[in-house]
C-alpha positions in Angstrom: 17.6 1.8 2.4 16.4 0.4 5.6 12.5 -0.2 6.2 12.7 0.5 10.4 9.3 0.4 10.6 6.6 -0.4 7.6 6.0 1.6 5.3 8.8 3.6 6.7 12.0 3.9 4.5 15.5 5.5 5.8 18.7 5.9 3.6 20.8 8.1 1.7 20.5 8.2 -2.2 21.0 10.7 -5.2 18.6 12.8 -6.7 17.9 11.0 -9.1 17.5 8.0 -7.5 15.1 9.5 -4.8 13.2 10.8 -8.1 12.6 7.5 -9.4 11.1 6.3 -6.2 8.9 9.4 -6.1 7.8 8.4 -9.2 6.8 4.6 -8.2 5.5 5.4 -5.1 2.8 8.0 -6.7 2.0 6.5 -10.1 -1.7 4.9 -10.4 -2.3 6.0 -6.3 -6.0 6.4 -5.7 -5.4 6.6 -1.9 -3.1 6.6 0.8 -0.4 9.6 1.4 3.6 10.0 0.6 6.0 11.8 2.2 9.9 12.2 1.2 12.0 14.4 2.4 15.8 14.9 2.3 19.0 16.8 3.2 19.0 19.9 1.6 21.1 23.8 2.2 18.2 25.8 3.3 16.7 27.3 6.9 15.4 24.3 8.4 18.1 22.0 6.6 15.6 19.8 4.2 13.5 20.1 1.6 10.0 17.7 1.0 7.1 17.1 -0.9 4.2 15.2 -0.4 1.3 13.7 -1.8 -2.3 12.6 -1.1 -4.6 13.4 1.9 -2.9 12.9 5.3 -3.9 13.3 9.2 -1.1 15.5 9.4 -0.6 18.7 7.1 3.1 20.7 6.3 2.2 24.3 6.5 4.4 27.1 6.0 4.7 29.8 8.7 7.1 33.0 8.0 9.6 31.3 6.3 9.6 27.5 8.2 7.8 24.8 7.9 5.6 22.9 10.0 3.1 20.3 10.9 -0.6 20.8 11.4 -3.2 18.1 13.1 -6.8 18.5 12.2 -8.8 18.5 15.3 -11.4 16.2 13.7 
């Protein structure tokens, strides 16, 4: 993987792999936010998931997703 910007990781990995690092990333977090996402056969062409409070939220919209910035 490649860290272009902090905090910021690029690469290509198994599921299994990019499970693990779900799991390290999220374990014992009291703050903060995650975000993985990765190559995957449906509409849009990825799947995600996420985790913690973030400025900016994934909401679903007939089918697609898509994101949402609070106006506070």
């Amino acid at each position: 993987m490649i860290e272009p910007k902090a905090g910021i990781f690029l690469g290509s990995m198994t599921a299994r792999i990019r499970d693990e690092l779900w799991l390290k990333a999220v374990k014992g977090q009291q703050s903060g936010a995650c975000f993985q996402a990765w190559r995957s056969p449906t509409e849009q062409g990825f799947q995600f998931r996420t985790f913690g409070e973030a400025t900016r939220q994934i909401v679903e919209f007939e089918g697609l997703y898509l994101v949402a910035i609070s106006k506070e």
